[in-house]
DODRENGU-948633 format. One record per residue: residue number from 1; residue in three letters; z, x, y of N, C-alpha, C in turn. Coordinates in steps of 0.001 Angstrom, whole numbers. Atoms other than C-alpha are relative to their C-alpha. Layout:
! residues N
(atom NUM; "ALA"; (Z; X; Y); (Z; X; Y); (Z; X; Y)) ...
//
This chain:
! residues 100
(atom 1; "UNK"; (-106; 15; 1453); (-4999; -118405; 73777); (-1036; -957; -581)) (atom 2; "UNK"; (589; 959; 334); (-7492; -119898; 71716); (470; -1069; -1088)) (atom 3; "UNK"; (-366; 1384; 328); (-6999; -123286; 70112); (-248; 605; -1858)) (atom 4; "UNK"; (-19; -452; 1426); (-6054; -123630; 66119); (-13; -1103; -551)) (atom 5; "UNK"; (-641; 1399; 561); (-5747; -126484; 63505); (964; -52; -661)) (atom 6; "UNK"; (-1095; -516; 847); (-2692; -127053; 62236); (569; -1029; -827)) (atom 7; "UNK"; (17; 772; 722); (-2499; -128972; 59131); (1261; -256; -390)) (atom 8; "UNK"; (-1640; 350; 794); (1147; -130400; 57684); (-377; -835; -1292)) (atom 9; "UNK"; (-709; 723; 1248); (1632; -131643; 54152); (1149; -48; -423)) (atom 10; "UNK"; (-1318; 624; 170); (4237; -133615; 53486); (542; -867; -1594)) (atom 11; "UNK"; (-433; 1214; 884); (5958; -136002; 51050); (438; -1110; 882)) (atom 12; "UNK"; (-185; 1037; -1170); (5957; -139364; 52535); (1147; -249; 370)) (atom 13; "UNK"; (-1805; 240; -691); (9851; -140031; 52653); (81; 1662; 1498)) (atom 14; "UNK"; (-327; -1194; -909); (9486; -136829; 55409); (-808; -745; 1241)) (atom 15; "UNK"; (929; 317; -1194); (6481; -138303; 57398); (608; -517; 897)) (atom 16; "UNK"; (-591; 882; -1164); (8229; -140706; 59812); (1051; 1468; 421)) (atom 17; "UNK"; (-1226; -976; -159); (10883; -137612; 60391); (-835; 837; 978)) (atom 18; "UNK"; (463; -498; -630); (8083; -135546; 61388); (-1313; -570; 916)) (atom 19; "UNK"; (919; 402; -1128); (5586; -137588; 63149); (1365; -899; 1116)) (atom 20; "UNK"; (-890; 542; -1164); (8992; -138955; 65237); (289; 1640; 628)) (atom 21; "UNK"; (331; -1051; -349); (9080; -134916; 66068); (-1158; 369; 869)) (atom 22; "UNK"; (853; 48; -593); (5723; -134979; 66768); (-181; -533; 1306)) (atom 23; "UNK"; (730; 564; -961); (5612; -137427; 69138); (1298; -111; 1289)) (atom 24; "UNK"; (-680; -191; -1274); (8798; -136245; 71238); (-67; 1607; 775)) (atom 25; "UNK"; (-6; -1269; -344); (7272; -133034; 71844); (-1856; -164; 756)) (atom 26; "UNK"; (1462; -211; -556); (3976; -133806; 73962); (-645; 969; 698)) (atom 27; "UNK"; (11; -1766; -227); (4398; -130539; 75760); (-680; 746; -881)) (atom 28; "UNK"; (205; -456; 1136); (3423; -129401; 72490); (-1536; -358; -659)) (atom 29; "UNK"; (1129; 788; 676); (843; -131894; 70901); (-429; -976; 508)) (atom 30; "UNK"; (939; 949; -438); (-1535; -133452; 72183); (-31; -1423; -221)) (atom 31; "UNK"; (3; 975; 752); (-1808; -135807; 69912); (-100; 308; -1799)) (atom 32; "UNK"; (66; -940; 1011); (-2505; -135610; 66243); (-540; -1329; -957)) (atom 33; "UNK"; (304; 961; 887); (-3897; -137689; 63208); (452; 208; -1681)) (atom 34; "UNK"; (-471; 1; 1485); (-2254; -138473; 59759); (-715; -1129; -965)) (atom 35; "UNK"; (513; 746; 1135); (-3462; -139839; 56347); (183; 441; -1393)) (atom 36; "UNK"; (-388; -542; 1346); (-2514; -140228; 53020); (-540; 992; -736)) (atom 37; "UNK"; (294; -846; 761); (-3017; -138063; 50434); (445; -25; -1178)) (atom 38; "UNK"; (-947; -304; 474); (-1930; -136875; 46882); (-272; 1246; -284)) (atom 39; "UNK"; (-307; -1711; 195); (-551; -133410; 45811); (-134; -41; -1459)) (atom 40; "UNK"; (672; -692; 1870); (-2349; -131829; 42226); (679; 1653; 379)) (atom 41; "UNK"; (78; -1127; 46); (-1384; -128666; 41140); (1722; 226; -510)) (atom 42; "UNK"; (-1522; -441; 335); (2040; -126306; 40115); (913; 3; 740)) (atom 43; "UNK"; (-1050; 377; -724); (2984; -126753; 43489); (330; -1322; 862)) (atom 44; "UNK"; (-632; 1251; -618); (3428; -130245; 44011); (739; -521; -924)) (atom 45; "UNK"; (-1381; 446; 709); (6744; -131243; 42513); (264; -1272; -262)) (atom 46; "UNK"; (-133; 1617; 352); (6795; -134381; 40624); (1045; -358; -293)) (atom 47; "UNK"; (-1345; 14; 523); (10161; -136059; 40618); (-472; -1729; -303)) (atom 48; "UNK"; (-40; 1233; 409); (9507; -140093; 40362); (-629; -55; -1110)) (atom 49; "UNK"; (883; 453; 1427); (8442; -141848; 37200); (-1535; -425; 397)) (atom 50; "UNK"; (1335; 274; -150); (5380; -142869; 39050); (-954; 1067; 311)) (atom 51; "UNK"; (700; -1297; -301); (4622; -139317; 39952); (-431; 617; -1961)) (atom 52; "UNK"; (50; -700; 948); (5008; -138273; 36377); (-1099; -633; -753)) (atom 53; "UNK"; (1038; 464; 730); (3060; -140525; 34880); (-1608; 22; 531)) (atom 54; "UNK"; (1516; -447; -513); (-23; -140576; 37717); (-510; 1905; -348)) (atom 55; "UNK"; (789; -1900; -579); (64; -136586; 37667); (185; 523; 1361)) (atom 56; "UNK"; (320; -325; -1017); (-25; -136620; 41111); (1135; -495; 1263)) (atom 57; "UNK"; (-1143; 440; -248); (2564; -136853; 43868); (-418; -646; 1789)) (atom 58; "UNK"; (448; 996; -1158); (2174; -138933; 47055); (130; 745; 1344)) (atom 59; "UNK"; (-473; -1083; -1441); (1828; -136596; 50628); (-718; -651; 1127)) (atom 60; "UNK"; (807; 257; -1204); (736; -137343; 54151); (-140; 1299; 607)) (atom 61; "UNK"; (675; -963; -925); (-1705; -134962; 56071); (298; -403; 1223)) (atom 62; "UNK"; (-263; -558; -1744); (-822; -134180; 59936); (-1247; 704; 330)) (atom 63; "UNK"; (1222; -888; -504); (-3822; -132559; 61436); (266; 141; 1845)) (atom 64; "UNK"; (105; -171; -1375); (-3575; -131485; 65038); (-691; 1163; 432)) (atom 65; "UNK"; (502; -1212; -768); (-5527; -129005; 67653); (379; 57; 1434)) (atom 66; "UNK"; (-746; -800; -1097); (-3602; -126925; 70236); (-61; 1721; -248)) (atom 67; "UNK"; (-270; -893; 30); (-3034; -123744; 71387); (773; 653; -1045)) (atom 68; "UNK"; (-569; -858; 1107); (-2003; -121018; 68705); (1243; -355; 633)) (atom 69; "UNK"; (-1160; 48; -426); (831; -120366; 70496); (1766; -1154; -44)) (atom 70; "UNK"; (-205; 1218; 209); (1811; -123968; 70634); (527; -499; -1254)) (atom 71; "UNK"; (89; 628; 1228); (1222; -124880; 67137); (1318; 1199; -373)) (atom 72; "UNK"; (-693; -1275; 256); (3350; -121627; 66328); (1982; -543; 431)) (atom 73; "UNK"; (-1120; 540; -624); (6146; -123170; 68600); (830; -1602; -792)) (atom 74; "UNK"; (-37; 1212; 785); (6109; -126472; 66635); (469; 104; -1441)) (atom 75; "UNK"; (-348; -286; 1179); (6083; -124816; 63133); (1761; 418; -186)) (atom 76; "UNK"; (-1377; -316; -27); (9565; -123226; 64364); (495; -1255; 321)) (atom 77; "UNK"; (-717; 1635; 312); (10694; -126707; 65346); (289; -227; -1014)) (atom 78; "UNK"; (-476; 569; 1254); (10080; -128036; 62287); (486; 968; -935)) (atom 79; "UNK"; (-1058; -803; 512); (11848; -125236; 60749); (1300; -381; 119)) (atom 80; "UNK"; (-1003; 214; -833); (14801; -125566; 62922); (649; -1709; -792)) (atom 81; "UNK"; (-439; 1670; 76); (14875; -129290; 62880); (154; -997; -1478)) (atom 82; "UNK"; (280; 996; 1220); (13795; -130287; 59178); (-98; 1008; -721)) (atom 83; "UNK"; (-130; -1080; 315); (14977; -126861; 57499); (-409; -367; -1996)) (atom 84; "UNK"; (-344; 409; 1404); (14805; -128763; 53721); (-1633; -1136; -174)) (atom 85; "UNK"; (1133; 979; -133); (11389; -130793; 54644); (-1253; 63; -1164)) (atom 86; "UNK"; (1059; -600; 1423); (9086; -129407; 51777); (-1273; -357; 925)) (atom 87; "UNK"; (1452; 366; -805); (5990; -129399; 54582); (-560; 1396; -394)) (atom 88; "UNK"; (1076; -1298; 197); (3382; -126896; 53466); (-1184; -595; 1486)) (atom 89; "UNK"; (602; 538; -1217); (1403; -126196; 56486); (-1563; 1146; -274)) (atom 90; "UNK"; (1107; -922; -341); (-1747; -123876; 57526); (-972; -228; 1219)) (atom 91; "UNK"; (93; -209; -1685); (-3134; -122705; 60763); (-1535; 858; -167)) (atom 92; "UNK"; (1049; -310; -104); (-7063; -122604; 61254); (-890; 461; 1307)) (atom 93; "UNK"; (830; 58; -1286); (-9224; -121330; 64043); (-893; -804; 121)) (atom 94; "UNK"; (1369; 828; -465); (-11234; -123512; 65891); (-1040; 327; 887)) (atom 95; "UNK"; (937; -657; -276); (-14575; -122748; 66562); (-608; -681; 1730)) (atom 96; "UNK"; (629; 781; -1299); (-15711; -125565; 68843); (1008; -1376; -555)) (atom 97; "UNK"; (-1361; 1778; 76); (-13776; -129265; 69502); (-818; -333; 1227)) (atom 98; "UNK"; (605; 715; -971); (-15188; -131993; 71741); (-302; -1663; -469)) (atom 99; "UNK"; (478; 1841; -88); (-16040; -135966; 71859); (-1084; -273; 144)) (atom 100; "UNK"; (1187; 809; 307); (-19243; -137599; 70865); (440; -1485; 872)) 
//
């Protein structure tokens, strides 16, 4: 199977939930790298007063590369496991991957 990227956005009260997911499933993921972010647009749901007033609502990016299959296996996890998680995700092919 060839290898995919598989991005997670989150709201930060979720992150620790799913990078403690992440990191009891190494079978799974390799590894993976997160970093803040914020969410613009109709579908990022502003509920705090600090969201309302910035505009913008506070998310952490997940980025990982594994097997389709894999990543596929993970997305149902976090289905399963964190059915209410508000993670918008998306699943990219990777062309080439390697270490400088």
């Amino acid at each position: 199977m060839p290898d995919v990227l598989l991005s997670l956005a989150m709201p930060t009260d979720v992150a620790q939930l799913v990078e403690d997911l992440l990191l009891s499933r190494p079978d799974l993921v390799r590894g993976f790298t997160s970093s803040h972010a914020e969410g613009h647009g109709s579908a990022a749901t502003l509920v705090a007063p600090a969201e309302l007033v910035a505009g913008h609502s506070a998310r952490v990016i997940m980025r990982m590369v594994g097997d389709d299959e894999a990543m596929r296996e993970l997305l149902r996890l976090i289905k399963t496991e964190l059915p209410r998680a508000n993670v918008f995700y998306w699943l990219v092919p990777v062309l080439e991957q390697g270490r400088l």
